[in-house]
N, C-alpha and C positions, 0 to 999 in steps of 0.2 A: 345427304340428310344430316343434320348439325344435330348436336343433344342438349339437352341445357346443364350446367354444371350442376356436380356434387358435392358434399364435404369433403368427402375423400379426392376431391380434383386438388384441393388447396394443397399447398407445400408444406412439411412439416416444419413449425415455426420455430421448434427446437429440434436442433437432430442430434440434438448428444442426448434425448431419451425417445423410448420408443412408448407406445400408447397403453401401457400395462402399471399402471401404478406409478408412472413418470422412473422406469429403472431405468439406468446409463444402458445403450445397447454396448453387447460386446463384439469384435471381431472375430473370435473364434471361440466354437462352444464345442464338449466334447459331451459327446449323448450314448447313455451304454444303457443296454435293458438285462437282468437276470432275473432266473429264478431264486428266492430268497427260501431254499429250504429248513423252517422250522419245526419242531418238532409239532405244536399244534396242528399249521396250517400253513401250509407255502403259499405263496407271494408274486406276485410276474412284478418288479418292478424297472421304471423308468428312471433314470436321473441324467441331470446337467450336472458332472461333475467337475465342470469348469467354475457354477456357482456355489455357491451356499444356501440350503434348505433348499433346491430346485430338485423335486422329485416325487415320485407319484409312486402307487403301490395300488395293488385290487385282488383279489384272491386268484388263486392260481387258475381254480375252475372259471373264474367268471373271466376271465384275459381271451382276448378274440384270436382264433388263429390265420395267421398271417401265410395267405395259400403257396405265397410265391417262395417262401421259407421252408415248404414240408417236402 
């Protein structure tokens, strides 16, 4: 049984960027997650610290726990 193509079939026309805002893809990204303890309210955050400004933050309560980690 055959499909009929999709966008995603086509080849990337550019591949020195990827589909996020047309940023250069990198070869190697290094991705660290901590706790940011403040005195108000800690933190669970993520970052690419390979980029610049690549990083996310959410409150400590609200951060989902990760079963295969406890």
């Amino acid at each position: 049984m055959s499909r009929s193509s999709a966008p995603w079939d086509d080849s990337d026309p550019d591949p020195a960027s990827d589909d996020i805002g047309g940023l250069p893809r990198l070869e190697e990204s290094e991705v660290m997650a901590s706790i940011d303890a403040t005195d108000s309210h800690p933190e669970f955050v993520i970052a690419d610290v390979s980029r610049d400004e690549a990083w996310l933050s959410v409150a400590e309560t609200e951060a989902p726990v990760l079963r295969e980690w406890c």
